[in-house]
N, C-alpha and C positions, 0 to 999 in steps of 0.2 A: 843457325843451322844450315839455312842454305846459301850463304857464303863457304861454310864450312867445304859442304860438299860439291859446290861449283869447283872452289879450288880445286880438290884430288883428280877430281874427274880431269879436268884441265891439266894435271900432271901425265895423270894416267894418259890422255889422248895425245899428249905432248911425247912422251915417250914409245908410244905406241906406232907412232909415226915415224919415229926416226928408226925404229925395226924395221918398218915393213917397208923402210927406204935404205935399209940395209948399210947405217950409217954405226951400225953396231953389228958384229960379224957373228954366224952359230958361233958359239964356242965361248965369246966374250961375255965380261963380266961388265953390268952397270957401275957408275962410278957408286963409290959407296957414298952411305945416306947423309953422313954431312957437308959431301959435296953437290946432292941434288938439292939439299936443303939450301944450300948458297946459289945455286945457279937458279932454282925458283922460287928463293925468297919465301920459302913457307915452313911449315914447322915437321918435326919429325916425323907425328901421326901424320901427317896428310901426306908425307914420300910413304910410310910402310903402306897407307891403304891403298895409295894408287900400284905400288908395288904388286901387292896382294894381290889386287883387279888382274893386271897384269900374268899374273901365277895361274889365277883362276880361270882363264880363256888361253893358257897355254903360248904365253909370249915367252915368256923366264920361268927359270927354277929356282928357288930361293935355297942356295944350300949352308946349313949354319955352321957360321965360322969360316966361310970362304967369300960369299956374296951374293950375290944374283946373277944368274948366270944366264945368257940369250940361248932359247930352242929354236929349234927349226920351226917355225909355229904353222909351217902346211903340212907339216905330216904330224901333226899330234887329233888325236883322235878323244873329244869330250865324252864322257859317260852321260847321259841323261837325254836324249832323243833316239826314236828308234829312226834309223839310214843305215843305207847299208853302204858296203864298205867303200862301193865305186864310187857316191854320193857323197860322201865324208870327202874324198880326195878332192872331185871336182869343184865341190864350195872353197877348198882351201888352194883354188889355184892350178891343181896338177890335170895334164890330157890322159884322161882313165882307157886304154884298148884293154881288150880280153884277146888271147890267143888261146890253140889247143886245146879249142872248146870240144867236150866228146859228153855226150847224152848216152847213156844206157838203162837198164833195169836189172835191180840185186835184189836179193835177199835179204831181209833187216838182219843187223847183228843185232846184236842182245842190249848190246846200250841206247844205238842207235831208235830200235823197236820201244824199249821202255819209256826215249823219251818224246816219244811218237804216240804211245796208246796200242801198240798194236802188237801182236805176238811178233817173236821172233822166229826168222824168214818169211815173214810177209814178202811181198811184192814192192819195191819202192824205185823210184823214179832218182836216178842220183847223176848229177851235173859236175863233170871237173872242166879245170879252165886254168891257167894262169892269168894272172890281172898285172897290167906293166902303168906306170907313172912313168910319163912324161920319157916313152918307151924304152923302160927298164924295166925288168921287174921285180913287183914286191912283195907277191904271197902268191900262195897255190889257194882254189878253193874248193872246195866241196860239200854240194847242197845234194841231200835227203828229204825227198818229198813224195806224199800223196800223190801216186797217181791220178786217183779218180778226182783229185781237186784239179788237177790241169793237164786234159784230155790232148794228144796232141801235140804236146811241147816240144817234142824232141824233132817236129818238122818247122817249127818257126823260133828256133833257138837263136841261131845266128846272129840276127840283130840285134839280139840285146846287148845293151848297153849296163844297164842296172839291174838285177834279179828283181829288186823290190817294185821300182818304177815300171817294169814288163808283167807282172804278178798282177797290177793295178789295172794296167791299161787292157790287159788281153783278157784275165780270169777274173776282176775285180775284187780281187782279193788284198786288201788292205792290213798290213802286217800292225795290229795294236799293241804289242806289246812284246817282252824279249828278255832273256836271262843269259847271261854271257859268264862264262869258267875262260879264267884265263892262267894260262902256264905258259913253260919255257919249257925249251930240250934243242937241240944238237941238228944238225939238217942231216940228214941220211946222204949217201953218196946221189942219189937219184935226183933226190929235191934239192940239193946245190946246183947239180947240172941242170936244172932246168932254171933255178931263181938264178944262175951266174954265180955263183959265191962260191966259199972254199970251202968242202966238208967240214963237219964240223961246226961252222958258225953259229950263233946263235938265233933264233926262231923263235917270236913268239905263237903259243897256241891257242887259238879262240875255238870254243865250242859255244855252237847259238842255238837256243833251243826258241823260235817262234811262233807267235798266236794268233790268231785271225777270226772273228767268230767266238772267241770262247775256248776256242780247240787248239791243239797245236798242230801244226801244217807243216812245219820244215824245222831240216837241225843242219846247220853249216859247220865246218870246219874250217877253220881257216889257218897258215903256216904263213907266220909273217915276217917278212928279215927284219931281224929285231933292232937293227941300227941304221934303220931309214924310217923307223914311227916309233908312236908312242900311244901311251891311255896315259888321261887326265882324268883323275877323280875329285871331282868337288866337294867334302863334307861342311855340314855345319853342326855346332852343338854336340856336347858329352851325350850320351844316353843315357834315358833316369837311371836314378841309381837305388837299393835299397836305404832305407831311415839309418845315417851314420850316427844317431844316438843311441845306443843300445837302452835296455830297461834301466833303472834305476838300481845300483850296488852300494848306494849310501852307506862307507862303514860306523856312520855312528850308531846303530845301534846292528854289529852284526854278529850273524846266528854263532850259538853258544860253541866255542871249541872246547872245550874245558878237558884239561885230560885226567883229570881224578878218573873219571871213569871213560875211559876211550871204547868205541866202538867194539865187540868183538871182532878180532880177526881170528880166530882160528882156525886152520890149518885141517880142520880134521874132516872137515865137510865143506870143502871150497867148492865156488857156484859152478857147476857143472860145462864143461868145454869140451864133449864130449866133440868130435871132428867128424859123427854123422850131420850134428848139425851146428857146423861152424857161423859165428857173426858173420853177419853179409858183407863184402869187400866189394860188389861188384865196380867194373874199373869203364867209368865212361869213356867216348872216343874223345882225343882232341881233337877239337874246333876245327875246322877246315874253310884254311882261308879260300872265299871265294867274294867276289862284286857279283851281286843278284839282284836283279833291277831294269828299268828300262836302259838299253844303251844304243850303243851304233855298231855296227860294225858291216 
């Protein structure tokens, strides 16, 4: 067993290297698996797991029936640590600035308030800013906050760096936990002029709803050029499932059909369908897909 998994790992780190030494271009595809399996002399399972490894920290995308395809692996963004978004870039490499920072105080909208705790038009403390990598940039963002949690802020804004990292240092407030809704949509003429892009482009949208305390404290927004990052989601394991054995229909001995004498059906007094009070139909909502959970952003 632990030869076993010395070898993948040895794949995995072997391959991993030659990424991040850009000996394999974005775009490119890894050789397919029976030629890693000849170049490292090992067996199938141990190229898919290292592969996998690989997948699962955002080196490649495994796409079936094409191959394994090389990502940009500094702008893919893990689910399962709470950082915020500056923080994700600068571990992955990229010089994080904020420009056209502007601090003011709104009125809660109604989503906004709700997922705050607080009536809507409350009084809220809300932050815009563009955020440039490696000075370009790559999302607009906008944080919603409790005033009375951080008295002040809008005169020592400037230097921040990280929402979260400045949250900690200045108000000690430590962000525990986080729920991120992610969609797509179109960049409005306004938000391409300022990301640089073409109207139109495409945008991912993050909404962060964060906790500190127990409470929630802030809801970010964020508009992201959608073809300079990405979310990686790692699963493992089906979810249980109900007992795929149903009861027991043994037909050797089953209940009598016999039709000498069938059921009445008649007609003359059919069970009442009266449409004051119709069987119940009610119609559940479909499922809405969301990632809810700790994440980054």
């Amino acid at each position: 067993m632990e030869r076993a998994i010395s070898r993948y790992l040895w794949v995995h780190n072997s391959l991993k290297a030659q990424i991040e030494a850009e000996d394999y271009k974005v775009g490119d595809y890894l050789p397919p698996e029976p030629e890693l399996q000849r170049t490292f002399q090992v067996s199938r399972t141990t190229v898919r797991k290292a592969v996998e490894m690989l997948a699962q920290k955002g080196f490649v995308y495994i796409r079936q029936g094409k191959g394994t395809q090389i990502l940009d692996f500094k702008a893919t963004q893990r689910l399962g640590f709470v950082t915020s978004f500056s923080e994700t870039l600068r571990e992955q490499g990229f010089t994080v600035t904020q420009a056209d920072i502007r601090v003011d105080f709104v009125s809660a909208p109604r989503r906004i308030a709700a997922d705050l705790g607080v009536e809507p038009g409350a009084r809220l403390l809300r932050i815009d800013r563009i955020t440039l990598a490696n000075g370009s940039p790559i999302a607009l963002m906008t944080n919603y906050l409790l005033p009375e949690l951080v008295p002040g802020i809008e005169k020592r804004i400037n230097g921040m760096s990280s929402l979260y990292s400045f949250l900690e240092s200045e108000y000690n407030l430590v962000i525990e936990a986080a729920t991120d809704f992610i969609s797509a949509r179109q960049a409005l003429a306004g938000e391409a002029e300022k990301l640089q892009i073409a109207e139109g482009s495409s945008l991912l949208v993050v909404r962060r709803d964060s906790h500190s305390g127990g409470r929630p404290i802030e809801v970010a927004i964020l508009l992201i050029v959608a073809d300079k990052y990405e979310y990686s989601v790692h699963t493992k394991e089906r979810p249980p499932r109900a007992a795929r054995n149903p009861p027991s229909t043994s037909m050797r001995n089953p209940p009598s059909t016999s039709m000498r004498n069938p059921p009445s059906t008649s007609m003359r007094n059919p069970p009442s369908t009266s449409a004051r009070n119709p069987p119940s139909t009610s119609m559940r909502r479909s499922p809405t897909l969301e990632y809810s959970g700790n994440g980054q952003v």
